[in-house]
PAFI-999809 format. One record per residue: x, y, z of N, C-alpha, C in turn; residue in one letter. Coordinates in steps of 0.2 Angstrom, whole numbers, plus 2048, in hexadecimal, padded with zeros to 3 digits. Example, Ala and Ser with C-alpha at 12.3 -4.5 7.8 and 13.67 -1.06 7.14 Angstrom:
! residues 2
8427E482783E7EA8278427F0827a/8407F58238447FB824840800827s/
END
This chain:
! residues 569
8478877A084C88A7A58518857A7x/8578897A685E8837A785C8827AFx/85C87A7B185A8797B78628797BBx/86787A7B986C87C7C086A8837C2x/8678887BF86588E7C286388F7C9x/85D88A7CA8598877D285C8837D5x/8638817D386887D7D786D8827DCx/86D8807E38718867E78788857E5x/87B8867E08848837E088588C7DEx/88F88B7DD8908917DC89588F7D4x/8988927D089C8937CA89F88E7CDx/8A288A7C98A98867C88B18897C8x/8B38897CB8B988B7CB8BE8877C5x/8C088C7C18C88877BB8CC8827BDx/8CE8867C48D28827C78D28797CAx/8CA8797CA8C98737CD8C38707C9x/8C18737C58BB86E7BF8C08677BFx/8C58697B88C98647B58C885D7BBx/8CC85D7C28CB85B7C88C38567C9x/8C085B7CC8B88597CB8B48567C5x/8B58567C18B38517BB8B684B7BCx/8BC84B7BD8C18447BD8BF8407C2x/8BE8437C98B88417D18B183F7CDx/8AE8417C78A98407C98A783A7C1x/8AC8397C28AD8337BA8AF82D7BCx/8B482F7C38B78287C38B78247C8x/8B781E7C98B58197CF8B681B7D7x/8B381B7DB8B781D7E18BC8177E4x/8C281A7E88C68157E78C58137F0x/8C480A7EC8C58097F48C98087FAx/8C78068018CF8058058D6801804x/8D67FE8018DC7FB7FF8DE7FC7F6x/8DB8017F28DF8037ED8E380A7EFx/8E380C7F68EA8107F68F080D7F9x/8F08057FA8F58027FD8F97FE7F5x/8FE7FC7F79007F97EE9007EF7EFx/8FC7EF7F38FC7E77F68F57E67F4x/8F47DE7F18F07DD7F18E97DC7F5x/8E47DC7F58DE7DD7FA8DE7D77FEx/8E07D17FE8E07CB8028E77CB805x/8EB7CF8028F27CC8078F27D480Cx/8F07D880C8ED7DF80F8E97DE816x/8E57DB8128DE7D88188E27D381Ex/8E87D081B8EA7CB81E8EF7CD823x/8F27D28208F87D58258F47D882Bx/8F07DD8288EB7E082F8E97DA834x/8E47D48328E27D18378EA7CD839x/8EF7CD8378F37C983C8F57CF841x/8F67D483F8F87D88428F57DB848x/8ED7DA8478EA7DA84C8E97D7851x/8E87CF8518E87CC8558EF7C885Ax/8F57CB8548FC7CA8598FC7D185Ex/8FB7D585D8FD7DA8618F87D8866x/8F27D78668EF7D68698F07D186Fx/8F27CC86C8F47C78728FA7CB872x/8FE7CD8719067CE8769037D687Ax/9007D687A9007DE87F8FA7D9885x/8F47D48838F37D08898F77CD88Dx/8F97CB88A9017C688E9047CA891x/9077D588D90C7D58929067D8899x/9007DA8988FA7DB89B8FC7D58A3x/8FB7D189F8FB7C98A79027C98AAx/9077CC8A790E7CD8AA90E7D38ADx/90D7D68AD90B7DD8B29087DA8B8x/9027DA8B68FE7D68BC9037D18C3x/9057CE8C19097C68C390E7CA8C6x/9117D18C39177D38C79157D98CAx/9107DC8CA90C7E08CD9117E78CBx/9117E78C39137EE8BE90E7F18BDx/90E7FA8BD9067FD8BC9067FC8B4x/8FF7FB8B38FF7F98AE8FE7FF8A9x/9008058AA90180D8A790780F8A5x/90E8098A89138098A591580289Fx/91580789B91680289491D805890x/91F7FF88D92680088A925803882x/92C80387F92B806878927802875x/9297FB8769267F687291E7F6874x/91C7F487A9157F487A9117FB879x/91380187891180887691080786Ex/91680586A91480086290F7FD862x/90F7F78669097F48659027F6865x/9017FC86A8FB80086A8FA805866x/9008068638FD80985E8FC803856x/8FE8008558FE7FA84F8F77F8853x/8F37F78588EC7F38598E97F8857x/8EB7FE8598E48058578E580584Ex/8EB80484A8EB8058448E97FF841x/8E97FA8438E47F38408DD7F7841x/8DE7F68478D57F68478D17FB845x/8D48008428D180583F8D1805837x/8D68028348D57FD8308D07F982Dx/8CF7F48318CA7EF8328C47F2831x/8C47F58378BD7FC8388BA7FF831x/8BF80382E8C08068288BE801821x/8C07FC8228C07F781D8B87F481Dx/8B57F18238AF7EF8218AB7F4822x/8AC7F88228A77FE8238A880381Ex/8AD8028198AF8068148A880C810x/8A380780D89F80980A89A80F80Cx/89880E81489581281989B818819x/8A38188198A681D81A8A7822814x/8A881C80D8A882080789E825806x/89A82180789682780789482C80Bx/89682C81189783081789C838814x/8A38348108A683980C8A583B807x/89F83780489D83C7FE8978407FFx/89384080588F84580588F84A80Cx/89784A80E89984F81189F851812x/89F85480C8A685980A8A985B812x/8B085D8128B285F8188B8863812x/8B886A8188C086E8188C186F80Fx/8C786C80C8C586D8068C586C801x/8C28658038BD8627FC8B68667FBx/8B586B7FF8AC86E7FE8AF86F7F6x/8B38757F58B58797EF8B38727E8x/8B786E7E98B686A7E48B08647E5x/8AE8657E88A68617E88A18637E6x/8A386A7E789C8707E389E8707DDx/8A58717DB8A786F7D38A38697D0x/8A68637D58A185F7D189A8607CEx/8988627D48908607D488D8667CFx/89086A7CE88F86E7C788F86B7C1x/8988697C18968647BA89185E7BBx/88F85A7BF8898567BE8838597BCx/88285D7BD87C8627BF87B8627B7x/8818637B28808677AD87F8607A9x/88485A7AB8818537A887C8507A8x/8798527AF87284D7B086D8537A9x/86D85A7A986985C7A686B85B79Ex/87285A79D87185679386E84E794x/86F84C79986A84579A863846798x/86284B79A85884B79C85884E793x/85C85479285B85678A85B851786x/86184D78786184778185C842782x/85784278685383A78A84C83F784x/84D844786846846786845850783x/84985277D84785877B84485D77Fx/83E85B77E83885F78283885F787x/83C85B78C83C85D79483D862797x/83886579A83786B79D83786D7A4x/83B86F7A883A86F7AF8368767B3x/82F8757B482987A7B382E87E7BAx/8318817BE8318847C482E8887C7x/82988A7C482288D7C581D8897C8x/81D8867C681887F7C781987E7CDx/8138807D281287D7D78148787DBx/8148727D881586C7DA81D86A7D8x/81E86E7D782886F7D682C8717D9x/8288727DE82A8787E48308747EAx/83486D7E783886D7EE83F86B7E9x/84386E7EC84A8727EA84F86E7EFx/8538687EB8588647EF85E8657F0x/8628657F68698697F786E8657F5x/8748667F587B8627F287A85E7F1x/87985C7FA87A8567FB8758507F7x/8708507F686A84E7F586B84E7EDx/86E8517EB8708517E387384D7E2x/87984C7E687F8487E687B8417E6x/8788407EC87283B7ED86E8377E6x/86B83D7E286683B7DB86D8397D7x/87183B7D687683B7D38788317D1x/8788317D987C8287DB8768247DAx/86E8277DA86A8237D78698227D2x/86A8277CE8688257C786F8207C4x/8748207C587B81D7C78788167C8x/8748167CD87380E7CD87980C7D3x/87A8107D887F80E7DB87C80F7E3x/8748137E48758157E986D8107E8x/86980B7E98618087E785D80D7E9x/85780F7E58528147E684E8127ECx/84D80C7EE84980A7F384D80A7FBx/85380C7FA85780E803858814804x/855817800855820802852823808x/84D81E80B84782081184F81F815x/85181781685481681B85C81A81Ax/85E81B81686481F815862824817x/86182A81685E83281885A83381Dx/85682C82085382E82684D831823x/84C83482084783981E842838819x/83F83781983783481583783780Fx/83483F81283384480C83A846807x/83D84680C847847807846841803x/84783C8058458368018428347FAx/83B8377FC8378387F783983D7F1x/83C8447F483D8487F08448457ECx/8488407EF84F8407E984C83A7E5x/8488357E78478317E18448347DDx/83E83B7E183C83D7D98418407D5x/8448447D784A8477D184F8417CFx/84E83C7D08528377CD8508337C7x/8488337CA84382F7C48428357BEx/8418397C18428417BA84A83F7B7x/84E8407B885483F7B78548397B3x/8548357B685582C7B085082C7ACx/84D82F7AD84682C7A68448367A1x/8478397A484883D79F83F8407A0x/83B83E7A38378427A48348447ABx/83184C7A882E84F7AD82984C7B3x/82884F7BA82284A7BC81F8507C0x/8208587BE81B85C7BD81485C7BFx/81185E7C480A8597C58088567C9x/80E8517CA80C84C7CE8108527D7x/80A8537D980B8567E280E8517E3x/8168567E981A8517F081A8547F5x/81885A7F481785D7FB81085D7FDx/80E85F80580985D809808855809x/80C85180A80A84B80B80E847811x/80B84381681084181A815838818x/81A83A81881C83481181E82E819x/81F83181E82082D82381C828824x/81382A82380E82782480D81F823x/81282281A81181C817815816818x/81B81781B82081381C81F80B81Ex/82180981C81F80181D8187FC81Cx/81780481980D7FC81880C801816x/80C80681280680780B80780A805x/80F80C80381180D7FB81A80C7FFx/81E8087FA82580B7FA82580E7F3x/82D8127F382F8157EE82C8197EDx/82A81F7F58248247EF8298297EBx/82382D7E68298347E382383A7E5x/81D8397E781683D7E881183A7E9x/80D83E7E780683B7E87FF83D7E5x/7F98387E37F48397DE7F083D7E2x/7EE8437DF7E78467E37E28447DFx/7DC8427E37D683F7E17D08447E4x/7CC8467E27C684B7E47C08447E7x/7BE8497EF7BB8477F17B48497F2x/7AF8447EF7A98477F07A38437F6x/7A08497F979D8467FE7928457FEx/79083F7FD78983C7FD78583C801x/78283E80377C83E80A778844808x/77384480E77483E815772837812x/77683081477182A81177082881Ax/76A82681A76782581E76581C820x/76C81B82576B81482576880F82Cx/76680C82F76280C83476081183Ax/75F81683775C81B83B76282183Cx/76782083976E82283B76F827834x/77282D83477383282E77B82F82Ax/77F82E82778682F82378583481Ex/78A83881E78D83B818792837816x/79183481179782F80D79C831809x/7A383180C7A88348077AA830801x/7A78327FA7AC82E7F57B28337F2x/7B782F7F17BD8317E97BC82D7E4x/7BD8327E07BB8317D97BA8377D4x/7BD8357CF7BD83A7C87B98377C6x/7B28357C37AD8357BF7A983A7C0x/7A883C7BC7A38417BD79A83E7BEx/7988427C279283E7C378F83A7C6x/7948367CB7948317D17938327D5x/7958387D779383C7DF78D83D7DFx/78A8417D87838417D877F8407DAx/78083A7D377B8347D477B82F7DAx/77F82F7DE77E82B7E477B82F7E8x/77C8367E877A83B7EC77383A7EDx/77183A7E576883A7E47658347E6x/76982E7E77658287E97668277F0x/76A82D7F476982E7FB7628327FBx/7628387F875B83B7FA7568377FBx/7568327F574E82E7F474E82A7F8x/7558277FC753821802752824808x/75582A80875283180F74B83280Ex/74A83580A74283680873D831809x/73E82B80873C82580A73C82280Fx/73E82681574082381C74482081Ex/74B82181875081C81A751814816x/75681381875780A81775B80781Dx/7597FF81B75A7FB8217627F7820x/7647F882476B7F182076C7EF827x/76E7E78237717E38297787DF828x/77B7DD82C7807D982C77F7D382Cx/7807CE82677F7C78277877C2829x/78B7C78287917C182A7967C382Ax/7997C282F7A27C582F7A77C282Fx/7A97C082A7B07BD82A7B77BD825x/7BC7C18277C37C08217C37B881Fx/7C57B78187C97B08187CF7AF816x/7D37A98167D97A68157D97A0813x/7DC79D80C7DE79A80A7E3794806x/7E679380A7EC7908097EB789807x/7F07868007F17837FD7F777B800x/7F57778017F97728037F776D7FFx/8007677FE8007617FA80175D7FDx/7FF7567FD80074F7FF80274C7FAx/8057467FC8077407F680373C7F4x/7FD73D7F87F673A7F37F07397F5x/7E873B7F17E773E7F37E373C7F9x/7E57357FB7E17348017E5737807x/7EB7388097EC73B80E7E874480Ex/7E87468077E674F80A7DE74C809x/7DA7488087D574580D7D5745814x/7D97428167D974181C7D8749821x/7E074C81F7DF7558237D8758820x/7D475681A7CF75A8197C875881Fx/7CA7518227C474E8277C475282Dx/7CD75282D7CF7538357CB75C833x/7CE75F82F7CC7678327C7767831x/7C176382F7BB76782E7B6763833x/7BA75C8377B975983D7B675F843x/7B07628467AD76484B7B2763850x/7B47598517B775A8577BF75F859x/7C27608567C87638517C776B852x/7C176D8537C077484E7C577A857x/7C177885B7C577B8627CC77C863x/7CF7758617D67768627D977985Ex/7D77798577D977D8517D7787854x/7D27868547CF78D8587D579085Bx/7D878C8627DC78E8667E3790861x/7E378E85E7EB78F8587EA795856x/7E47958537E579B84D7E37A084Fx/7DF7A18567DF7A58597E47AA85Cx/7EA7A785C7EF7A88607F47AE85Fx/7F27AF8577F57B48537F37BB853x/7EB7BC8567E97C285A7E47C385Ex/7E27C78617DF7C98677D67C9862x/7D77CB85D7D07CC85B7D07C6854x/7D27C28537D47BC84F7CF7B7853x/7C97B38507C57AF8517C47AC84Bx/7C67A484C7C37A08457BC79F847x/7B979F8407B279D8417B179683Dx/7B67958377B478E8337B978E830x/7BB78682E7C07848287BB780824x/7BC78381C7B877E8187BF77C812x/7BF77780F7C477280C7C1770807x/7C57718007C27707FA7CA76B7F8x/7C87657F37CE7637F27CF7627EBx/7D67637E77D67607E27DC75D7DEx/7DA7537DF7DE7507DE7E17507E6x/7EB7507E67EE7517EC7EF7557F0x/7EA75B7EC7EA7617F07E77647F3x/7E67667FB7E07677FE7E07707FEx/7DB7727FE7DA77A7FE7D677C804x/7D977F80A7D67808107D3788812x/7CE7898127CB7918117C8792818x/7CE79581D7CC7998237C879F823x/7C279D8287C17A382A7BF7A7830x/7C17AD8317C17AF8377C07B8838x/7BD7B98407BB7BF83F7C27C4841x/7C47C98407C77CE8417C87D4842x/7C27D68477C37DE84B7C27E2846x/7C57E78467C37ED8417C87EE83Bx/7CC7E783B7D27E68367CF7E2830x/7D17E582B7CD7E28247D07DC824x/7D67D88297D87D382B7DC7CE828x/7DF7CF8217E27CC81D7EA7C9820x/7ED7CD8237F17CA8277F37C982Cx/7EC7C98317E97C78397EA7BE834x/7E47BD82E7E47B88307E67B382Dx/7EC7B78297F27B48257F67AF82Bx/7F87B48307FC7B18367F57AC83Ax/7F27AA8397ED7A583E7EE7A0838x/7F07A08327EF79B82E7F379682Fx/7FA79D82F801798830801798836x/7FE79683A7FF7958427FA78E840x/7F978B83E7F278583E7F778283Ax/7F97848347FE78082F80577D832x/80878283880C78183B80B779841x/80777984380377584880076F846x/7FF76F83D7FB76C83B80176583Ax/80876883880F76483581076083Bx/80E76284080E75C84580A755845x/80675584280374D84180174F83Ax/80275283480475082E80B75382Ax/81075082D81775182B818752824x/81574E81F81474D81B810753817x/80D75781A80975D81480E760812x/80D76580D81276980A80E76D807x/81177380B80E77A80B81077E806x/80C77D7FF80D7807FA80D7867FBx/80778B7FB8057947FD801793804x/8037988067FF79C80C7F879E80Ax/7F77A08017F17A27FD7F079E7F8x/7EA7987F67EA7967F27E47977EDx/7E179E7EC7DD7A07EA7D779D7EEx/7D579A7F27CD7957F37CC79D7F8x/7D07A47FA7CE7A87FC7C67AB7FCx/7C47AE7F77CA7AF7F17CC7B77F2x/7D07BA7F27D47C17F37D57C57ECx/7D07CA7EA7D27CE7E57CF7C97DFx/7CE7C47DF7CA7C37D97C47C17D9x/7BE7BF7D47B77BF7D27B87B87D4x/7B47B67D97B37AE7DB7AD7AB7DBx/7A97A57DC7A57A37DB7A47A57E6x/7AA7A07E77AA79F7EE7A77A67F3x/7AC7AB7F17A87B47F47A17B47F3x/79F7B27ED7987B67EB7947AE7EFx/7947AA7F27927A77F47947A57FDx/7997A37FD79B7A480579B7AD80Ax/79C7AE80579D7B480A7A67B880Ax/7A87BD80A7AE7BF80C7AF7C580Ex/7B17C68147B07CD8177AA7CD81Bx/7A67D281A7A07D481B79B7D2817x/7957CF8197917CC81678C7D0817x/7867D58117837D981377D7DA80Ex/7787DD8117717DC80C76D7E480Fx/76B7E880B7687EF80D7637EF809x/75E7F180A7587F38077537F980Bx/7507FA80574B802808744802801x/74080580473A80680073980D7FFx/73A80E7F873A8147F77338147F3x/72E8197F572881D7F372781D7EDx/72281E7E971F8217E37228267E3x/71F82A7E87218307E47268337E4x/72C8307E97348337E973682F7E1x/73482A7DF7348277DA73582B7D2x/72D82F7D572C8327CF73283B7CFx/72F83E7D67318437D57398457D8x/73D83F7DA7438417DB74883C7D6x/7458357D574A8317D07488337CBx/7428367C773E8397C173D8307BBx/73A82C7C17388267BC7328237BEx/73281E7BF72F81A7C172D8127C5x/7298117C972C8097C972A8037C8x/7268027C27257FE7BC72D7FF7B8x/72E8037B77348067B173C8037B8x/73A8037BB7408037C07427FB7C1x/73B7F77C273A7F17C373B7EC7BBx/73A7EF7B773B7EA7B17437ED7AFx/7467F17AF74E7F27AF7527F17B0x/7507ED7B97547E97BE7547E17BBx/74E7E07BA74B7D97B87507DA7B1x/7507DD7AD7557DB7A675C7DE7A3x/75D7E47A97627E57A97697E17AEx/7677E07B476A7DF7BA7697D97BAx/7637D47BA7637CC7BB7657C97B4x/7607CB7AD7637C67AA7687C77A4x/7687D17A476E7D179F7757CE7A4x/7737D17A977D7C97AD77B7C47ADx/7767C17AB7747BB7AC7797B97A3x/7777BB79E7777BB7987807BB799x/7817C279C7897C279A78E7BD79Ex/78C7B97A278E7B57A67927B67ADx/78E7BD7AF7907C17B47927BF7BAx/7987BE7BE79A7BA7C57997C07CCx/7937C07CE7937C57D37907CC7D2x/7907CC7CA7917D47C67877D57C5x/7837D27CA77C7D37C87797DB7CCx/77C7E07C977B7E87CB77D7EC7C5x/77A7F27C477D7F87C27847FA7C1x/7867FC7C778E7FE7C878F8007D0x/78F7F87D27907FA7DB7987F97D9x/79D7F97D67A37FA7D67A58017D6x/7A18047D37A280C7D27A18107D9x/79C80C7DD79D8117E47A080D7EBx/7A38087E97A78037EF7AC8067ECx/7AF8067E47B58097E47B78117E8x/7B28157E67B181C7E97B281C7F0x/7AF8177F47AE8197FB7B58157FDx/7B68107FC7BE80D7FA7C48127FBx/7C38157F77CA8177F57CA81E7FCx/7C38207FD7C48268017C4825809x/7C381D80B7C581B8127CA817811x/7CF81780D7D581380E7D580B80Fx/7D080A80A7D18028087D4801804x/7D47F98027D97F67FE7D57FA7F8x/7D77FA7F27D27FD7ED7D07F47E6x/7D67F17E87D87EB7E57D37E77E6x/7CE7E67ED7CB7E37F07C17E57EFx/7C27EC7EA7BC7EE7E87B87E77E3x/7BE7E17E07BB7DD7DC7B67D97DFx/7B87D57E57B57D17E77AF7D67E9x/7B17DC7EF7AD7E17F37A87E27F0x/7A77E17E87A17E67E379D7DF7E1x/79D7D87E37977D67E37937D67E4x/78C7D77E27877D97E37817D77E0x/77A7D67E27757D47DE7707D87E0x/76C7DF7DB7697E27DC7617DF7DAx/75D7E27DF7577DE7DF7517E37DEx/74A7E57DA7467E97DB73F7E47DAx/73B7E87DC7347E57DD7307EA7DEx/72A7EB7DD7237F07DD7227EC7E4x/7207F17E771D7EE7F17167F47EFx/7127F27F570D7F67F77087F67F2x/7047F37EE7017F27E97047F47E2x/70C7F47E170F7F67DC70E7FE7DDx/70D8007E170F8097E371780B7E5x/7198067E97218087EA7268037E8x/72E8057EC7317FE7E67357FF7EDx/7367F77ED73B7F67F27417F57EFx/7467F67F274D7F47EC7547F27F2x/7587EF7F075C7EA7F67637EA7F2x/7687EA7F376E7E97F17707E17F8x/7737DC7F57767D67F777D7D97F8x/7827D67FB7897D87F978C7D3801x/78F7CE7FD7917C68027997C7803x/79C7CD8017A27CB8017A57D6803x/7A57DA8067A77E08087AD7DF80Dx/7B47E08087BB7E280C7BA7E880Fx/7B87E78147BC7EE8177BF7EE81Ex/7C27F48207C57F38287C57FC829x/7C77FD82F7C88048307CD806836x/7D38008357D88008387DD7FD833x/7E37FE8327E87FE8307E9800829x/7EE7FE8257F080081E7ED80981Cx/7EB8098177E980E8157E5813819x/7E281081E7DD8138227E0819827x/7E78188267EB81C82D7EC82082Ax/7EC8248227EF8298217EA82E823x/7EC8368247E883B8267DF83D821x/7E483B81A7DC83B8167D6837818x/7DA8328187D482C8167D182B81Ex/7D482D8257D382B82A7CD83082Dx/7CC8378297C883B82A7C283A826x/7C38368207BD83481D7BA82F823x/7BC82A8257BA8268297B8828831x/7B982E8327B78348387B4836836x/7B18378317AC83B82F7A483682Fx/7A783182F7A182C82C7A0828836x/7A682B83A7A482683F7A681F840x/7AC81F83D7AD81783D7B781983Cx/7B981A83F7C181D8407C381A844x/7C88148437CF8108497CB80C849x/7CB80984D7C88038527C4806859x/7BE8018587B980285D7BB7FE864x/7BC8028677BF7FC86D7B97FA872x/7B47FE8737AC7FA8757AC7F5873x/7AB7F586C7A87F08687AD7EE862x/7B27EB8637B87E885E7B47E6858x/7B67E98537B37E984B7AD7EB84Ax/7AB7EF84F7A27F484D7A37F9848x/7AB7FB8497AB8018427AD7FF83Cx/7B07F983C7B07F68327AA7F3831x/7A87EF83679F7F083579A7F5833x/79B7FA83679880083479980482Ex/79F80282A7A48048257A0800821x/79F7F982179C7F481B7977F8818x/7917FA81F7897FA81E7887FE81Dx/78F80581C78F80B81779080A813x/795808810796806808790801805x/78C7FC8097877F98077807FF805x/78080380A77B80880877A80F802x/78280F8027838127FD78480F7F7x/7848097F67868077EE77A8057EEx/77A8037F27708067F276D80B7EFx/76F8107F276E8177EF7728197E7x/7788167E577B8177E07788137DBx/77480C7DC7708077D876A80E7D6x/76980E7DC76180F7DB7628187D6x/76781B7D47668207D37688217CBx/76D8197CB77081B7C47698167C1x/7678117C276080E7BE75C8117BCx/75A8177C175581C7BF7578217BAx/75E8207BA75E8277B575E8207ACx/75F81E7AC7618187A87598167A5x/7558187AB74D8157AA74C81A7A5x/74E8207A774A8267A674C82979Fx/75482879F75882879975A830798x/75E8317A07628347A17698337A3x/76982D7A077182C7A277582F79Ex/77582F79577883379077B83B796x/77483E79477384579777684679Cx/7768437A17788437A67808477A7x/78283F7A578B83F7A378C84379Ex/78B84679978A84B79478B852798x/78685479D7868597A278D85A7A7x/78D8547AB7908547B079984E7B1x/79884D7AA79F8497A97A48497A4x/7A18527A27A585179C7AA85B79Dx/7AF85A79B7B386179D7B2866795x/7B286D7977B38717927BA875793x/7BE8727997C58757997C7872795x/7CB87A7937CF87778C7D587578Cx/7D887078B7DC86C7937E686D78Dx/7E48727887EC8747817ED879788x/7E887E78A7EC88378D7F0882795x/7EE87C7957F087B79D7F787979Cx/7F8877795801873795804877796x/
END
């Protein structure tokens, strides 16, 4: 379909094409190329001009006064001069502000420049579409296609027109247009434009793009739907969740579903919380390395620790250091704060406590040099030694005894078969592959799932998914206890991702939504020791199929599609 069709313009007039092509080809001209004076001896005339008139209308202002003239009788001459100040300064005005006026007049026609603005915007309409033809044959513009469905007006053309141009940057759209979703819609049509392809597909409607603004995508052009599936009941201290995951695996919802039932049928599981703390750590150099000795005595010095306290605390209400530990190498000291943070996953709660201590710290070591704010001894988003040992985030450990016979008749295995699986699959085949953290099945696969569906970081599912899965035969080997470890769970249920309407409803759903102001970080607490209980359930269900030698079949059945996916092109 020719896409000027869907475009609201009207024919071209003969009269005024030739015109319009020549406007829309050639440079806009600026204030000083309709004067025949060069642009520095222009600018010059104006500012003298301005500031003599200026003083002689003050001067004859003070003569009036002194001789007590009304000062609303003015002569030929000072009547000149008000008007030479109003035409300087309008000038001036015009001149550094030229660019806000030139596009002010390019995207509101008046009187009758309409007639030849809509000319234009026809002939571009017709260029931008041999653009797309020549980038890309097969470009197709579906207008049927439901997610096609938003339709840009002149102005907004003229708008895509000066991005792809390269004249208007795709990233000041929000602040130029005021308008999130306008915003969104022209970069899309601009990014289809420059690149010649479609983006068909990809939904921009039903989205609030406001939400996002300043902390959690720039440049949007839509957005990715993710199917959500919901697990339960998992039955955790006496307490029921329905657990929301996202995710396209086929399967995953399942089987975590099914290692809910066996912990419910079995009375439940227990989890607890062993530690809470964000950490931070920044990188600093001295000139040798006995002096970043010395700041390594002083912060990790007890007497020291109070005053430091008061610093780093300063940068929030719910910001509390608990410990500095100090690792060095060579001139280098690596300093790893850490502290608790309310219901905020607290990344830059206690980014600013760091640099409140490093700021304070330049006081009696003038001499350090603050390399990074981050110097990996975090560690953030990668597999560490230090997380699967220290602790980062939530520090958490769940366990439940599940029965013989939900064993037999709901996992359909056993648990001798259970127990020697865990012992060769889970301890020593990571053992073998030199596994950092990675001693489980796939507790990544349901951090990431429950991640993504309460508006965490998703980035942070690395460190989040270490874990050490443990089983044993209890009760004279009739039943099998089973435990998932997990020393490092990001998560918060205040700020970033968590404020959009999706993800804030997963989190209401579970009981753990905003901040808990009774109990300041009870609900990312509460948030840990459900994704701790769920990646339990999700151990315990994929093992067993694995025992049983139903994992083939399984994902066979419930992962694999028979749409036929030629006819949906």
């Amino acid at each position: 379909m020719d896409l000027r069709r869907k475009l609201p313009t009207r024919p071209p007039s003969s009269s005024s094409t030739k015109s319009a092509v020549d406007r829309s080809t050639s440079p806009v001209p600026k204030a000083s190329d309709a004067l025949p004076l060069p642009l520095y001896l222009t600018n010059g005339i104006f500012f003298t001009l301005f500031f003599s008139v200026a003083y002689y209308l003050l001067h004859r202002w003070r003569d009036k006064i002194r001789s007590s003239t009304p000062l609303h009788v003015v002569t030929l001459s000072e009547l000149a001069a008000i008007v030479s100040l109003i035409a300087s300064f309008i000038y001036l005005l015009g001149f550094f502000g030229i660019d806000f006026v030139q596009s002010f007049i390019a995207t509101s026609p008046r009187g009758d420049d309409c007639d030849e603005v809509d000319d234009s915007f026809d002939t571009v309409a017709e260029q931008s579409k041999d653009f797309i033809n020549m980038k890309d044959p097969n470009y197709i513009i579906n207008t049927k296609d439901p997610n096609y469905s938003y339709l840009l007006s002149e102005d907004d053309e003229q708008i895509v027109n000066e991005v792809v141009r390269g004249s208007v940057p795709s990233y000041s759209l929000e602040s130029k247009l005021g308008d999130c979703f306008r915003a969104a819609s022209v970069r899309r049509r601009a990014l289809e434009r420059a690149t010649g392809r479609s983006l068909v597909g990809l939904p921009l409607d039903g989205f609030d793009y406001e939400a996002i603004l300043g902390q959690c995508c720039e440049m949007p052009v839509g957005y990715v739907q993710l199917p959500v599936g919901i697990a339960g009941p998992l039955l955790l201290n006496g307490c029921e969740y329905m657990v929301p995951m996202a995710t396209t695996e086929g399967c995953l919802v399942a089987s975590a579903n099914r290692g809910c039932k066996a912990i419910f049928s079995s009375g439940g599981a227990t989890v607890i919380l062993l530690k809470d703390g964000m950490t931070r750590a920044p990188v600093v150099r001295f000139a040798t390395s006995e002096r970043a000795s010395q700041l390594k005595f002083f912060l990790e010095d007890a007497v020291n620790f109070d005053t430091l306290s008061v610093v780093f605390n300063k940068s929030s209400r719910f910001a509390r250091l608990q410990n500095i530990r100090c690792s060095i190498a060579g001139k280098n000291l690596y300093i790893r704060f850490t502290c608790s943070t309310g219901d905020a996953m607290g990344m830059n709660m206690v980014s600013k406590g760091v640099q409140n201590v490093l700021d304070f710290l330049q006081n009696d070591f003038p001499d350090m040099d603050v390399i990074g704010i981050s110097g990996n001894f975090c560690s953030d988003k990668k597999p560490a030694a230090v997380n699967w040992i220290e602790g980062r985030g939530k520090s958490v450990v769940c366990e439940a005894v599940v029965t013989e016979d939900v064993v037999k008749k709901v996992l359909k295995t056993t648990v001798p078969a259970l127990v020697e699986l865990n012992m060769l699959k889970n301890l020593t085949g990571s053992a073998v592959a030199g596994a950092l953290g990675g001693f489980n099945a796939h507790a990544a696969n349901i951090v990431s799932a429950v991640f993504i569906a309460t508006g965490q970081d998703p980035a942070q599912n690395i460190e989040s998914s270490h874990c050490i899965t443990m089983m044993e035969a209890v009760n004279n080997g009739k039943d099998l206890h089973v435990s998932v470890t997990m020393p490092s769970i990001e998560v918060g249920t205040v700020g970033g991702g968590t404020q959009l309407a999706s993800q804030s409803a997963c989190l209401n759903l579970l009981g753990a939504k905003g901040s808990n102001r009774e109990s300041p970080g009870s609900n990312a607490r509460l948030l840990a020791t459900v994704v701790a209980g769920s990646v339990l359930a999700g151990e315990l269900s994929l093992m067993s199929a694995i025992a049983a030698g139903q994992l083939v079949k399984s994902h066979m059945k419930y992962n694999r599609s028979n749409r036929d996916i030629a006819s949906t092109v």
